[in-house]
C-alpha positions in Angstrom: 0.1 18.8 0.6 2.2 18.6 -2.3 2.9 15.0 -2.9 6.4 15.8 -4.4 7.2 16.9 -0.6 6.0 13.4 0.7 8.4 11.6 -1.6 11.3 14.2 -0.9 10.8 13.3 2.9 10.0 9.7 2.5 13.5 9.6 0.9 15.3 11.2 3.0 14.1 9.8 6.0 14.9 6.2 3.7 18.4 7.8 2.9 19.4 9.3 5.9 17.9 7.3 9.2 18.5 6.6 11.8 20.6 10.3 12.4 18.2 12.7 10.5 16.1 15.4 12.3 13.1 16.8 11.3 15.2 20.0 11.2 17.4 18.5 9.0 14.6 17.3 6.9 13.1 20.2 6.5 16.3 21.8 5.5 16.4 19.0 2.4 12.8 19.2 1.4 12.9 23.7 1.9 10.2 23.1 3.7 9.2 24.9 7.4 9.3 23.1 10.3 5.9 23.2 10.5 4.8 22.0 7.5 7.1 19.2 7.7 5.6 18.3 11.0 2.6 18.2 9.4 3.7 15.9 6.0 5.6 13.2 8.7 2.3 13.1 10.6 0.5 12.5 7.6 3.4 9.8 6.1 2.9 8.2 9.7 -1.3 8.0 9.4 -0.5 6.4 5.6 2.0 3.5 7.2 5.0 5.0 5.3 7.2 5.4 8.3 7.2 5.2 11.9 8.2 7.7 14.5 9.7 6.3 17.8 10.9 8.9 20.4 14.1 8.0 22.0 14.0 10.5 24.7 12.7 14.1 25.4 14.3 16.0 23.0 15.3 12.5 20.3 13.1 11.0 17.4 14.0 8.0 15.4 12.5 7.5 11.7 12.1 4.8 9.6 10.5 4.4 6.4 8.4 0.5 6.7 8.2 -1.5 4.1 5.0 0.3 2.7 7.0 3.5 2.5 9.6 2.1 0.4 7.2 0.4 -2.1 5.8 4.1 -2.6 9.6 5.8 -2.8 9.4 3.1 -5.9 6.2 3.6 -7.2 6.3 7.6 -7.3 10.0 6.9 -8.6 9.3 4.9 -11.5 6.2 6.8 -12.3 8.6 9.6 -12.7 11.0 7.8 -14.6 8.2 7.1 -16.9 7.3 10.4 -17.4 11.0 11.7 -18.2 11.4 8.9 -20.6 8.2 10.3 -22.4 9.6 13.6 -22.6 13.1 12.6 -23.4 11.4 11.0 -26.7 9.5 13.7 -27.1 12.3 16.7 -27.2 14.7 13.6 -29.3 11.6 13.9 -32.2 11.0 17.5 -31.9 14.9 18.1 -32.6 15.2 15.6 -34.9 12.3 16.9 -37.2 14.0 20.5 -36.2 17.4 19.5 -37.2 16.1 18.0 -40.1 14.2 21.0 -41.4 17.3 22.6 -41.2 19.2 20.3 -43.3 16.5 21.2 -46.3 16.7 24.6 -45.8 20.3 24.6 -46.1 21.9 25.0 -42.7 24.9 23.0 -42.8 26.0 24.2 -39.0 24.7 24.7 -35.7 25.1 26.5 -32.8 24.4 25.5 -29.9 24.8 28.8 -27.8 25.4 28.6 -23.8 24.5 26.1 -21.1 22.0 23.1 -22.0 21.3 19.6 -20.0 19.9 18.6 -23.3 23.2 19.2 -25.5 23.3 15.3 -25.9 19.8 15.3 -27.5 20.9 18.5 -29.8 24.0 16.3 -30.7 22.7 13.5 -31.8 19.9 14.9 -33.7 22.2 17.4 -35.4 24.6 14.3 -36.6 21.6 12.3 -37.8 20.7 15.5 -40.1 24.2 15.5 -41.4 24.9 19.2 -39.7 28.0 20.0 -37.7 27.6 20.8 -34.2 29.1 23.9 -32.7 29.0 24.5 -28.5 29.8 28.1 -27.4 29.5 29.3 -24.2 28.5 33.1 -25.8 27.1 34.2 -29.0 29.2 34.8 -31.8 29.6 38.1 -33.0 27.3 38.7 -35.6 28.4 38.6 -39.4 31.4 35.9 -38.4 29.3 33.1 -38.6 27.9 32.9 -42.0 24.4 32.1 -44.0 24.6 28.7 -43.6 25.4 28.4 -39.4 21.6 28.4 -37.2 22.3 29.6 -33.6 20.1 27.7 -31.0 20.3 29.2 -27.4 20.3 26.9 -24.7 17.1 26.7 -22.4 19.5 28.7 -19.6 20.6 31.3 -22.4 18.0 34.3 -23.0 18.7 35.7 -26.7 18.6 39.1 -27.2 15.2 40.6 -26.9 16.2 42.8 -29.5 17.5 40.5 -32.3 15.3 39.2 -34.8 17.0 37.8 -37.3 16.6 34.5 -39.0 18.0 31.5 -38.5 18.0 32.3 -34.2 15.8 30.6 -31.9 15.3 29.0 -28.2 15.6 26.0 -27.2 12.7 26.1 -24.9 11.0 27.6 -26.9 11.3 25.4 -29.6 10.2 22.5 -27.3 6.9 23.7 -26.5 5.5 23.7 -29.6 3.7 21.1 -31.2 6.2 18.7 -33.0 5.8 19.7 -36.7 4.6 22.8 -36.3 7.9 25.2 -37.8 6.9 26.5 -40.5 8.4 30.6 -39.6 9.8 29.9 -36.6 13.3 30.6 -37.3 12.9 34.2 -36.0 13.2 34.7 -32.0 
């Protein structure tokens, strides 16, 4: 069982109790009601939460206090492990931006929807470029030499357009920090 499904129940049930239903908890986790029979039997056998039946057809849960020390454990772990890759995208842009800078970019684009357009911003202001957020690419030829267009990760370029000074933000993410070189080219 996918432990991301444990913690999804464990805080509902946490969130939710005394009213919630193990319908209504498989409607939060998109789980079947089978499987999260299964997963609250299995949170019950670990200690996480107990199951009291209030009548025929009623269930109470609650999550004890074992199950709230993992809710915090798994939720830190994960706050861990998005600070580590919040750092990680900051350097990557930073040493993007940067490159950009000394190739002489003095603008960029930032084209459609990001949840990383904070990062882009503050790395494109430490590199001394102005920032530009556009909901759809500009037409081409009325931006200039000096403007780089970075699609957001929810933006697909144009499978057809490879032209420098394009990429993906995404894309660019992935790669080893450090490792542009020709990569202005989508």
């Amino acid at each position: 069982m996918d432990k991301n499904q444990e913690l999804q129940l464990l805080e509902a049930i946490y969130n939710n109790s005394p009213k919630v239903r193990q319908r209504d908890l498989a409607e939060i986790a998109g789980l079947s009601l089978g499987m999260t029979n299964a997963i609250l039997k299995r949170l019950t056998e670990k200690g996480w939460i107990t199951i009291r039946r209030l009548n025929s057809r009623n269930v109470r849960y609650a999550v004890t206090p074992e199950g709230i020390e993992e809710i915090l454990r798994r939720s830190y772990g994960y706050f861990k492990r998005t600070i580590k890759h919040v750092v990680r995208y900051r350097t990557t842009l930073e040493q993007f931006t940067a490159e950009l800078g000394r190739e002489g970019y003095h603008r960029l684009i930032l084209v459609g929807k990001s949840d990383l357009d904070f990062i882009v911003e503050h790395a494109a202001v430490k590199a001394g470029l102005m920032l530009e957020k556009r909901r759809n690419v500009p037409d081409p030829g009325t931006t200039g030499d000096d403007v780089f267009l970075l699609y957001g990760e929810e933006t697909r370029p144009d499978p057809l357009a490879s032209v420098p000074g394009v990429d993906y933000l995404g894309r660019l993410l992935m790669r080893h920090p450090g490792a542009f070189g020709q990569r202005h080219v989508v």
